[in-house]
SERO-4910 file (N, C-alpha, C, O; in steps of 0.05 Angstrom, whole numbers):
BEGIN
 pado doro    nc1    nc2    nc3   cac1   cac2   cac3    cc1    cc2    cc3    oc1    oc2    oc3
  Unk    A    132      1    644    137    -26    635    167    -29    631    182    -10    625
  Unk    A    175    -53    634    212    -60    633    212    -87    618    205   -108    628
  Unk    A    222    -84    588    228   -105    578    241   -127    595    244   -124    619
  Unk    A    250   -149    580    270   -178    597    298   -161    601    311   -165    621
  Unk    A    306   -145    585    344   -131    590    335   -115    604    351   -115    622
  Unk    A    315    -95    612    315    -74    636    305    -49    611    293    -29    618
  Unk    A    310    -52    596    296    -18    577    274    -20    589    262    -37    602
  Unk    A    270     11    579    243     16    588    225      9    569    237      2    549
  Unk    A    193      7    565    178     -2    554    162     22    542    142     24    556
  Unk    A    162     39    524    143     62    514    126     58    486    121     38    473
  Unk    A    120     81    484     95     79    466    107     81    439    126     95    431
  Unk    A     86     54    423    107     55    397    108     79    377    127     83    362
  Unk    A     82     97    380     95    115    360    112    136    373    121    153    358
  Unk    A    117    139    394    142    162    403    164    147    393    171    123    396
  Unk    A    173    172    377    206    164    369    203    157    336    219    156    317
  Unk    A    174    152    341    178    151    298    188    176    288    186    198    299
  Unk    A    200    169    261    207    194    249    210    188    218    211    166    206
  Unk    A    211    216    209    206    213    176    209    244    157    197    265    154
  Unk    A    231    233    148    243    269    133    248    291    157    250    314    150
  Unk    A    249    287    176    253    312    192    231    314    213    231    329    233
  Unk    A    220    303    208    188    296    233    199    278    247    213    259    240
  Unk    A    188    288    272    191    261    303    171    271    312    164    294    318
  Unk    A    158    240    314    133    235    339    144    240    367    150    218    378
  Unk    A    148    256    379    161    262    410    148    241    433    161    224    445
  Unk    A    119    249    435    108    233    459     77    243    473     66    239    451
  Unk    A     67    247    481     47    253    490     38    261    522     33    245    539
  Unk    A     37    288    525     37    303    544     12    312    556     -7    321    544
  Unk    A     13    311    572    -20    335    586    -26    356    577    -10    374    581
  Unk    A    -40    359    567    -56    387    556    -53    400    588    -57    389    610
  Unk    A    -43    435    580    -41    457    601    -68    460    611    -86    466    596
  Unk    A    -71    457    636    -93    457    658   -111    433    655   -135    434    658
  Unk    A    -97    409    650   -122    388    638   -124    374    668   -144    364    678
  Unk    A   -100    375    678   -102    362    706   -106    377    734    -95    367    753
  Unk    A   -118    395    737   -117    416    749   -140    401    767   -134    393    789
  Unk    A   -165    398    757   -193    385    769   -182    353    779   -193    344    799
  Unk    A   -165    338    767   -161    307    769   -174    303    797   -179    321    814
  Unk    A   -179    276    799   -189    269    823   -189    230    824   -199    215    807
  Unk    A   -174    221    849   -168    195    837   -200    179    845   -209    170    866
  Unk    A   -207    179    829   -229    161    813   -223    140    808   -241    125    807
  Unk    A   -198    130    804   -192    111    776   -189     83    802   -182     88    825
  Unk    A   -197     53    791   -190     33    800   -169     31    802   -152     46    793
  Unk    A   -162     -3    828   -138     -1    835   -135    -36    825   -151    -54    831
  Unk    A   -108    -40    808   -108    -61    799    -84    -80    821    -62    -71    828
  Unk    A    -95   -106    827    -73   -120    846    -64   -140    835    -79   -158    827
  Unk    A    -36   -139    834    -26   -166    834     -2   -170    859      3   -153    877
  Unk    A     10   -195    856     24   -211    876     48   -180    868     59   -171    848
  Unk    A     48   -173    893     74   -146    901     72   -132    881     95   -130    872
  Unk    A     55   -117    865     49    -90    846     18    -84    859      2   -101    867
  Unk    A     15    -55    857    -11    -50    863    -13    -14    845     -3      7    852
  Unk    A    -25    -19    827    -30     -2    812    -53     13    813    -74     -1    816
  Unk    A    -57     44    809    -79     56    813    -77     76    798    -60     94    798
  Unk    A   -100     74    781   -104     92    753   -117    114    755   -141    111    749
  Unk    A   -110    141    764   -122    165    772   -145    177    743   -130    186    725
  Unk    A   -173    178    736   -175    182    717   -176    219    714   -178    236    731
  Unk    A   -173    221    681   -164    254    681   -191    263    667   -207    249    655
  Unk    A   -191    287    670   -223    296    661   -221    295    638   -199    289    629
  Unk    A   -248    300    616   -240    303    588   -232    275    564   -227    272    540
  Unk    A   -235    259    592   -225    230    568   -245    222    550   -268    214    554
  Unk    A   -234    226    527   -242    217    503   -271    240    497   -293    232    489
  Unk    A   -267    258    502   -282    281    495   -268    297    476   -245    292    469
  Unk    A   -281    319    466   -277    339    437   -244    358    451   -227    364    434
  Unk    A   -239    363    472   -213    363    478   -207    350    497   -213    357    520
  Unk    A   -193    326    490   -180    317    507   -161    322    529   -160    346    535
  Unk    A   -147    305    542   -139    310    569    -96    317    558    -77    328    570
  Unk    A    -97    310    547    -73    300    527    -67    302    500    -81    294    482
  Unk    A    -40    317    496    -42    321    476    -16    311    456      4    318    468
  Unk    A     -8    297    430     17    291    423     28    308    408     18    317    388
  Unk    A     60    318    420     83    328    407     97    317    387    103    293    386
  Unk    A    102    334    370    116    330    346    151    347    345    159    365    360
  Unk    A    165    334    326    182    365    321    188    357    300    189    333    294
  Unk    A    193    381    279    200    386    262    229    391    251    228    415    247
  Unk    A    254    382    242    273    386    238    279    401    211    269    389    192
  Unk    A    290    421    204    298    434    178    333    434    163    349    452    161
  Unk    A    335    405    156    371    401    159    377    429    127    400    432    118
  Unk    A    361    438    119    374    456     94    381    485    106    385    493    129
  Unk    A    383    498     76    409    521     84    383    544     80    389    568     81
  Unk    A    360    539     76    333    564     74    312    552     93    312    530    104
  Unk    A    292    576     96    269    562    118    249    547     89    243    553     66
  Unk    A    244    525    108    231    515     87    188    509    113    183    512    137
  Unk    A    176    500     93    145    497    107    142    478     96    151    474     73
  Unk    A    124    458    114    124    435    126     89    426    121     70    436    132
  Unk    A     89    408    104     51    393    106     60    367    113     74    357     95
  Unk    A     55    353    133     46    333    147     34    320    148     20    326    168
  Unk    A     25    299    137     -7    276    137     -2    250    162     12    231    157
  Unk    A    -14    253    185    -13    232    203    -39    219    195    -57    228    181
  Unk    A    -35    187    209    -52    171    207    -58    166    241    -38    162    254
  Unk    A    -82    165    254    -95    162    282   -102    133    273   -107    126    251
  Unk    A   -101    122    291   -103     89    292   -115     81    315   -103     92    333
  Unk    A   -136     67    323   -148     46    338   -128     41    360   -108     53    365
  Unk    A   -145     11    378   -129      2    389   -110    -20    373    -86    -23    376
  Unk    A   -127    -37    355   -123    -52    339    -94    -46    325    -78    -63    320
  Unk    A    -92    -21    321    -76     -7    292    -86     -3    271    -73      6    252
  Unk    A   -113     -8    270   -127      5    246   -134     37    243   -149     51    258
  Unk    A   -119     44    219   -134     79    215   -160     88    213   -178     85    197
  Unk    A   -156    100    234   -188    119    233   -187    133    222   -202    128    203
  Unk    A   -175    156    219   -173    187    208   -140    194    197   -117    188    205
  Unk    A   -148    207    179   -124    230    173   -117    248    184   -118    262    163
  Unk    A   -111    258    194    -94    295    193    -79    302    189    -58    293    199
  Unk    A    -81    329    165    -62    347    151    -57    372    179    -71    382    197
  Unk    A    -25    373    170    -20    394    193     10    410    176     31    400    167
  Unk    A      2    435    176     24    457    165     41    465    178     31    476    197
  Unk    A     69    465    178     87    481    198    100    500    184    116    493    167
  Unk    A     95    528    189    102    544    171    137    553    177    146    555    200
  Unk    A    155    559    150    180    569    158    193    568    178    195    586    193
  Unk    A    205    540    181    230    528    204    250    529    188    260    515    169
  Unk    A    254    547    199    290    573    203    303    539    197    295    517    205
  Unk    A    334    553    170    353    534    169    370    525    193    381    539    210
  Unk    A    368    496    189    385    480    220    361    488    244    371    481    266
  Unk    A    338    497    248    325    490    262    302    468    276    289    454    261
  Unk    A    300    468    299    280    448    293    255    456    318    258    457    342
  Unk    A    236    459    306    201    472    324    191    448    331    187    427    318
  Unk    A    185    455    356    155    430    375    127    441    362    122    465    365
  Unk    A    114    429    353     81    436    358     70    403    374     81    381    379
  Unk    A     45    413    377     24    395    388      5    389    363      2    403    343
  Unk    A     -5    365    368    -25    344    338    -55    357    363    -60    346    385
  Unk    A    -66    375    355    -90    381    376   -115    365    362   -124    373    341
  Unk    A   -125    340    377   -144    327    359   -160    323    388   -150    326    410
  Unk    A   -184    315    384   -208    312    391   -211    283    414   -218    282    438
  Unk    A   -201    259    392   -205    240    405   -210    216    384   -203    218    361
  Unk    A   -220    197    394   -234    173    363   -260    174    382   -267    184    403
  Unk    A   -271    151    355   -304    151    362   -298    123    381   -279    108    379
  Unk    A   -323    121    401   -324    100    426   -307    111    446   -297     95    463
  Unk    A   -300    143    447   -288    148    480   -267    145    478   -254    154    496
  Unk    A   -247    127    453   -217    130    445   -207    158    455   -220    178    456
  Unk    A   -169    153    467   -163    179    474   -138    177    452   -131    156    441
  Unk    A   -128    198    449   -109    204    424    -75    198    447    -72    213    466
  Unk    A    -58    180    441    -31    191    446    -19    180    422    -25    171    400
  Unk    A     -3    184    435     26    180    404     27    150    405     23    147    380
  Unk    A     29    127    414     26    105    410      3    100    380      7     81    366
  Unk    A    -15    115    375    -36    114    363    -32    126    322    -43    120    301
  Unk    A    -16    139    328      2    165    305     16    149    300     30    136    315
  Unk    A     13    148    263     38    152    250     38    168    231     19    181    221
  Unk    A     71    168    220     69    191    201     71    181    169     90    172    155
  Unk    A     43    187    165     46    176    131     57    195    113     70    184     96
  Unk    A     58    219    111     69    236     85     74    267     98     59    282    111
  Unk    A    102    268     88    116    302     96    124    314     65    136    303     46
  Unk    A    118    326     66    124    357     40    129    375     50    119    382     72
  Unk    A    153    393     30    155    401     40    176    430     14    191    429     -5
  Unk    A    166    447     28    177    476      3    183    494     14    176    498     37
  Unk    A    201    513     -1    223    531      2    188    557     16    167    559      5
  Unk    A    198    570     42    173    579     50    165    602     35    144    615     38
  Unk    A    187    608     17    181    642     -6    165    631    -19    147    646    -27
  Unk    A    161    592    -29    139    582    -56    122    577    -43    102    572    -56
  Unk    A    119    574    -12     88    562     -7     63    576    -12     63    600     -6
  Unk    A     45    567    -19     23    577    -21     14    595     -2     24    590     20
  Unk    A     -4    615     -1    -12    637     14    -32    622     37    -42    601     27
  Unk    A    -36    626     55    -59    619     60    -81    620     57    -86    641     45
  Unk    A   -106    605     62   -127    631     45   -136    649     53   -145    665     36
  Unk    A   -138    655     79   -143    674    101   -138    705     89   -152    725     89
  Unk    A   -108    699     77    -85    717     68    -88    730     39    -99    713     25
  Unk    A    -81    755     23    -75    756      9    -43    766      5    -31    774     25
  Unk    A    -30    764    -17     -2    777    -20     -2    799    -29    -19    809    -44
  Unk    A     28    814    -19     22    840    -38     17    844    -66     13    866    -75
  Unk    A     19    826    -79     15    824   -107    -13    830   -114    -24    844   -131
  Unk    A    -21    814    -97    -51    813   -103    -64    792   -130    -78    793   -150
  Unk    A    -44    772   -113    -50    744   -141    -37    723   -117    -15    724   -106
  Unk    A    -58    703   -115    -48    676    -97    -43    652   -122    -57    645   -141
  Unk    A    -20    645   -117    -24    609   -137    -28    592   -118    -22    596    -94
  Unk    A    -41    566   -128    -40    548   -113    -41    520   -131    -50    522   -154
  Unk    A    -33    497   -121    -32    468   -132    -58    451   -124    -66    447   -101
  Unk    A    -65    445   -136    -86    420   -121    -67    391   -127    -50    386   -145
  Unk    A    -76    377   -109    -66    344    -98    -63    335   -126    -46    317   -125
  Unk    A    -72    337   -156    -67    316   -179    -88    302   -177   -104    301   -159
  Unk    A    -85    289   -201   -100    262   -211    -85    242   -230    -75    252   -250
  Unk    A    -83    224   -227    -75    200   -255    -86    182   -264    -97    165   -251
  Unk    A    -85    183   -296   -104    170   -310    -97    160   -336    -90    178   -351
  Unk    A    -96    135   -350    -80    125   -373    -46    133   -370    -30    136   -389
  Unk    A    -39    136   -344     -7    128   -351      7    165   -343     30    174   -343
  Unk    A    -22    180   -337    -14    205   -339    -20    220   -313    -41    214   -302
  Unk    A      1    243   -298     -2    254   -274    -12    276   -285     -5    282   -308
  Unk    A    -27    289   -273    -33    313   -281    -45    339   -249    -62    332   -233
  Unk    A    -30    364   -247    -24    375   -226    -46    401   -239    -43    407   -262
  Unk    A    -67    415   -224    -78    434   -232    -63    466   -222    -49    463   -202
  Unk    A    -63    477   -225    -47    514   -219    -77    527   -216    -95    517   -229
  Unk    A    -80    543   -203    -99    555   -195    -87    581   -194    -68    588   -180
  Unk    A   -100    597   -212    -84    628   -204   -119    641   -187   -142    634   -193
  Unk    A   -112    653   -172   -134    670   -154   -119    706   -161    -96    712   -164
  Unk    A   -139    720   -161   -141    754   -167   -155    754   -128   -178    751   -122
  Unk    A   -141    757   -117   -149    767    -74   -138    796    -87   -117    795    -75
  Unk    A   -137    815    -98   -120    838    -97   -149    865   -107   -172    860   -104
  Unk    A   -143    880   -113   -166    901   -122   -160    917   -143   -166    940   -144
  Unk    A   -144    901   -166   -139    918   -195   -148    889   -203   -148    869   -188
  Unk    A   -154    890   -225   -154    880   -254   -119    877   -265   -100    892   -269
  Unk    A   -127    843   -268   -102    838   -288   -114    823   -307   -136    812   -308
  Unk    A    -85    822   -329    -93    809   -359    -64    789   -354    -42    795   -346
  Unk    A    -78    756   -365    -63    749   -366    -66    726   -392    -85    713   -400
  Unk    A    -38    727   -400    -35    702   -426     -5    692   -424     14    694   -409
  Unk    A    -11    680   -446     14    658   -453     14    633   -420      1    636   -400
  Unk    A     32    615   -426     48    596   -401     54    601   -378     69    620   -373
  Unk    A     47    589   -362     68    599   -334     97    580   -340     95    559   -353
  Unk    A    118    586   -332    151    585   -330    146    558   -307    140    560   -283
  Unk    A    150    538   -319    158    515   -294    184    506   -302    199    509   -322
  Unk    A    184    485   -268    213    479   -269    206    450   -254    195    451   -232
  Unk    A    212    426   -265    206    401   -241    232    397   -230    254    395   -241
  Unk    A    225    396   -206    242    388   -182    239    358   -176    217    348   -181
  Unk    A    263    339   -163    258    314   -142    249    325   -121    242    348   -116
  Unk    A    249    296   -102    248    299    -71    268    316    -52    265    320    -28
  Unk    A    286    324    -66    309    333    -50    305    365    -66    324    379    -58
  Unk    A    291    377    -83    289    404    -96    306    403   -109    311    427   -114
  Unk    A    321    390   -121    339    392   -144    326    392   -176    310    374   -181
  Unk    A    330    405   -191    322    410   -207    335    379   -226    358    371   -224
  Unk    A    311    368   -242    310    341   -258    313    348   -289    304    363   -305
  Unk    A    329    329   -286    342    337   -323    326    319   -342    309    302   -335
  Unk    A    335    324   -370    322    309   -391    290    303   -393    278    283   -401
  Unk    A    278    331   -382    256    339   -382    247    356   -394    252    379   -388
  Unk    A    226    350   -420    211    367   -444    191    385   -426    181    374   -406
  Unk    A    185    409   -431    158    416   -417    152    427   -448    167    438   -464
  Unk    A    120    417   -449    116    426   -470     90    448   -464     77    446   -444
  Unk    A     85    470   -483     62    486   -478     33    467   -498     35    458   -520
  Unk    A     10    467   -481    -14    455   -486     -9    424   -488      7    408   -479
  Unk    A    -35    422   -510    -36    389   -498    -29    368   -526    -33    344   -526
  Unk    A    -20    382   -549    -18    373   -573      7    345   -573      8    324   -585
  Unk    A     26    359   -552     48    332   -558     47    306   -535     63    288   -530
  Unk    A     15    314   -521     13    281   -510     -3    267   -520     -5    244   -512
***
Protein backbone atom coordinates (compact mmCIF):
# COMPACT_ATOMS: atom_id res chain seq x y z
CA UNK A 1 0.00 0.00 0.00
CA UNK A 2 1.30 3.82 -0.77
CA UNK A 3 -0.15 6.57 1.12
CA UNK A 4 -1.22 10.11 -1.08
CA UNK A 5 2.95 11.42 -0.50
CA UNK A 6 4.31 7.94 -1.70
CA UNK A 7 5.27 6.30 1.99
CA UNK A 8 4.82 3.14 2.26
CA UNK A 9 1.70 1.84 3.99
CA UNK A 10 2.56 -0.91 6.98
CA UNK A 11 1.24 -2.54 9.83
CA UNK A 12 0.31 -0.41 12.68
CA UNK A 13 1.83 -2.19 15.33
CA UNK A 14 5.41 -2.59 13.73
CA UNK A 15 7.44 0.15 14.97
CA UNK A 16 5.55 0.50 18.33
CA UNK A 17 7.77 0.87 21.11
CA UNK A 18 7.92 1.23 24.88
CA UNK A 19 10.92 1.43 27.51
CA UNK A 20 13.19 -0.41 25.25
CA UNK A 21 10.66 -2.82 23.44
CA UNK A 22 10.00 -2.55 19.60
CA UNK A 23 7.34 -4.35 17.83
CA UNK A 24 9.72 -5.14 14.70
CA UNK A 25 7.19 -6.82 12.24
CA UNK A 26 6.04 -10.08 11.40
CA UNK A 27 7.87 -12.80 9.60
CA UNK A 28 7.37 -16.44 8.40
CA UNK A 29 7.85 -18.97 10.76
CA UNK A 30 11.16 -21.22 9.51
CA UNK A 31 9.81 -23.92 7.08
CA UNK A 32 6.17 -22.52 7.23
CA UNK A 33 6.37 -21.92 3.53
CA UNK A 34 8.09 -24.75 2.33
CA UNK A 35 4.55 -26.80 1.33
CA UNK A 36 2.79 -23.20 0.07
CA UNK A 37 0.85 -23.73 -2.90
CA UNK A 38 -1.03 -20.82 -4.73
CA UNK A 39 -4.51 -21.65 -3.72
CA UNK A 40 -5.29 -18.24 -2.88
CA UNK A 41 -7.88 -16.02 -5.13
CA UNK A 42 -7.12 -13.53 -7.54
CA UNK A 43 -8.51 -10.05 -6.88
CA UNK A 44 -9.12 -7.56 -10.15
CA UNK A 45 -9.25 -4.25 -10.49
CA UNK A 46 -8.91 -1.60 -13.42
CA UNK A 47 -4.72 -2.20 -13.97
CA UNK A 48 -3.88 -4.09 -10.43
CA UNK A 49 -4.37 -7.74 -10.33
CA UNK A 50 -3.62 -9.28 -7.11
CA UNK A 51 -3.20 -12.87 -6.05
CA UNK A 52 -3.14 -14.08 -2.52
CA UNK A 53 -1.00 -17.32 -2.30
CA UNK A 54 -2.53 -19.05 0.88
CA UNK A 55 0.19 -20.40 3.51
CA UNK A 56 -0.45 -23.60 5.40
CA UNK A 57 -1.23 -23.46 9.09
CA UNK A 58 -3.49 -20.34 8.91
CA UNK A 59 -4.99 -19.63 11.95
CA UNK A 60 -4.07 -22.96 13.43
CA UNK A 61 -2.21 -23.83 17.00
CA UNK A 62 1.11 -22.83 15.00
CA UNK A 63 0.79 -20.59 12.78
CA UNK A 64 2.32 -19.71 9.51
CA UNK A 65 3.91 -16.45 10.97
CA UNK A 66 5.37 -15.27 13.53
CA UNK A 67 5.96 -11.45 15.27
CA UNK A 68 9.43 -10.01 16.19
CA UNK A 69 10.19 -8.05 18.96
CA UNK A 70 13.56 -6.39 20.26
CA UNK A 71 14.55 -5.61 23.24
CA UNK A 72 16.87 -2.62 23.98
CA UNK A 73 19.06 -2.40 27.39
CA UNK A 74 20.21 1.51 27.39
CA UNK A 75 21.84 0.81 31.25
CA UNK A 76 25.30 0.16 32.43
CA UNK A 77 24.21 -3.80 33.97
CA UNK A 78 22.26 -6.69 32.22
CA UNK A 79 19.08 -6.18 33.25
CA UNK A 80 15.66 -8.97 32.51
CA UNK A 81 12.81 -8.06 30.85
CA UNK A 82 8.70 -9.12 31.64
CA UNK A 83 6.64 -7.96 28.87
CA UNK A 84 2.71 -7.95 28.83
CA UNK A 85 1.37 -7.67 25.12
CA UNK A 86 -2.13 -7.22 24.30
CA UNK A 87 -3.42 -9.49 20.82
CA UNK A 88 -6.28 -7.61 19.36
CA UNK A 89 -9.03 -8.54 16.84
CA UNK A 90 -9.65 -7.18 13.66
CA UNK A 91 -11.71 -4.56 15.26
CA UNK A 92 -8.83 -3.61 17.82
CA UNK A 93 -10.43 -5.21 20.52
CA UNK A 94 -8.18 -7.40 23.05
CA UNK A 95 -8.45 -10.85 23.06
CA UNK A 96 -5.66 -12.14 25.16
CA UNK A 97 -2.70 -11.21 27.15
CA UNK A 98 0.84 -12.45 26.94
CA UNK A 99 3.50 -12.35 29.50
CA UNK A 100 6.89 -12.90 27.92
CA UNK A 101 10.51 -12.89 29.91
CA UNK A 102 13.70 -11.86 28.28
CA UNK A 103 16.28 -12.91 30.37
CA UNK A 104 19.78 -10.67 30.92
CA UNK A 105 20.32 -8.20 27.84
CA UNK A 106 23.94 -7.44 28.18
CA UNK A 107 24.48 -3.45 28.92
CA UNK A 108 23.92 -1.29 25.53
CA UNK A 109 22.52 -4.37 24.04
CA UNK A 110 19.70 -5.10 22.20
CA UNK A 111 18.09 -9.13 21.51
CA UNK A 112 15.34 -10.21 18.77
CA UNK A 113 12.94 -12.80 20.05
CA UNK A 114 9.74 -14.03 18.39
CA UNK A 115 5.88 -13.46 20.33
CA UNK A 116 5.27 -17.57 19.42
CA UNK A 117 1.39 -17.56 19.77
CA UNK A 118 -1.13 -19.87 18.41
CA UNK A 119 -3.52 -17.66 16.70
CA UNK A 120 -7.22 -16.05 17.94
CA UNK A 121 -10.37 -17.84 18.08
CA UNK A 122 -12.50 -17.86 14.41
CA UNK A 123 -9.16 -18.81 12.31
CA UNK A 124 -7.67 -15.16 13.30
CA UNK A 125 -3.87 -15.16 12.31
CA UNK A 126 -1.45 -13.32 14.72
CA UNK A 127 0.88 -10.34 13.04
CA UNK A 128 2.11 -7.36 14.59
CA UNK A 129 -0.55 -5.08 13.25
CA UNK A 130 -2.62 -6.99 15.95
CA UNK A 131 0.12 -6.40 19.20
CA UNK A 132 0.50 -3.96 21.44
CA UNK A 133 2.62 -3.38 24.13
CA UNK A 134 0.84 -2.77 27.41
CA UNK A 135 3.51 -3.20 30.31
CA UNK A 136 7.53 -3.72 30.43
CA UNK A 137 9.43 -4.38 33.86
CA UNK A 138 12.10 -4.66 34.29
CA UNK A 139 15.28 -5.74 36.99
CA UNK A 140 18.81 -5.76 37.56
CA UNK A 141 19.18 -9.74 36.25
CA UNK A 142 21.34 -10.70 39.74
CA UNK A 143 17.43 -9.67 41.53
CA UNK A 144 15.29 -11.52 39.21
CA UNK A 145 13.55 -14.14 40.45
CA UNK A 146 14.76 -17.82 39.83
CA UNK A 147 12.81 -19.60 37.64
CA UNK A 148 10.82 -22.23 38.94
CA UNK A 149 12.24 -24.91 36.98
CA UNK A 150 15.52 -23.73 38.83
CA UNK A 151 16.89 -23.77 42.13
CA UNK A 152 19.92 -21.41 43.37
CA UNK A 153 22.88 -22.27 44.97
CA UNK A 154 21.63 -21.05 48.08
CA UNK A 155 19.02 -23.15 48.12
CA UNK A 156 16.32 -20.43 48.95
CA UNK A 157 14.18 -18.83 45.87
CA UNK A 158 12.36 -15.28 46.68
CA UNK A 159 9.75 -14.25 44.77
CA UNK A 160 7.03 -11.19 44.51
CA UNK A 161 3.49 -11.79 43.61
CA UNK A 162 1.60 -8.96 41.33
CA UNK A 163 0.03 -7.02 44.80
CA UNK A 164 -3.27 -6.10 45.75
CA UNK A 165 -4.97 -2.61 46.81
CA UNK A 166 -7.39 -1.95 49.19
CA UNK A 167 -8.59 1.20 51.40
CA UNK A 168 -5.91 3.46 50.00
CA UNK A 169 -3.24 0.59 50.54
CA UNK A 170 -0.64 -1.42 48.06
CA UNK A 171 0.36 -4.29 49.42
CA UNK A 172 3.31 -6.68 47.63
CA UNK A 173 3.56 -10.40 49.05
CA UNK A 174 7.59 -11.99 49.41
CA UNK A 175 7.43 -15.51 49.13
CA UNK A 176 10.55 -17.16 50.50
CA UNK A 177 10.72 -20.96 49.02
CA UNK A 178 13.42 -23.70 50.84
CA UNK A 179 14.20 -25.65 46.64
CA UNK A 180 17.61 -26.52 48.59
CA UNK A 181 18.18 -29.87 50.92
CA UNK A 182 19.22 -28.43 54.48
CA UNK A 183 16.94 -26.92 56.85
CA UNK A 184 16.94 -23.28 57.58
CA UNK A 185 15.75 -21.04 60.48
CA UNK A 186 14.55 -18.00 59.81
CA UNK A 187 13.39 -14.63 61.85
CA UNK A 188 13.29 -11.14 62.20
CA UNK A 189 12.54 -8.65 58.68
CA UNK A 190 13.79 -8.90 55.40
CA UNK A 191 16.12 -5.55 54.56
CA UNK A 192 14.10 -3.57 51.79
CA UNK A 193 14.78 -0.78 49.76
CA UNK A 194 11.95 1.06 47.40
CA UNK A 195 13.06 1.95 44.20
CA UNK A 196 11.21 4.33 41.14
CA UNK A 197 10.80 3.44 37.58
CA UNK A 198 14.24 4.29 36.72
CA UNK A 199 15.85 1.97 40.03
CA UNK A 200 16.79 4.81 41.86
CA UNK A 201 16.42 4.49 45.25
CA UNK A 202 13.19 6.94 46.74
CA UNK A 203 13.69 9.09 49.59
CA UNK A 204 11.55 10.24 52.54
CA UNK A 205 10.44 6.76 52.96
CA UNK A 206 9.53 5.09 56.53
CA UNK A 207 9.68 1.22 56.25
CA UNK A 208 8.27 0.16 59.15
CA UNK A 209 8.54 -3.57 60.70
CA UNK A 210 4.80 -5.26 61.08
CA UNK A 211 1.59 -3.82 60.84
CA UNK A 212 1.13 -1.65 64.08
CA UNK A 213 2.00 1.85 62.43
CA UNK A 214 -0.71 1.53 59.59
Amino acid sequence: AADDDGASGGTNGAGEERDGVRVVGTVERDGAGVNASPSGRASQRPGVSVTADSLPGAGGAAGPCVVQYDVTNPGAEPFTYTITFSLMDEQGRAMSNVEETVASVGAGKTVRRTLEHGGYPGGGVLDAGRVRILDVERVPSDEAPAPASSCPASGLRLTADQGDAAMGLRVVGLHLENCGSRTYSLEGYPVLQLLDAEHQPVDGIEILRGTDGI
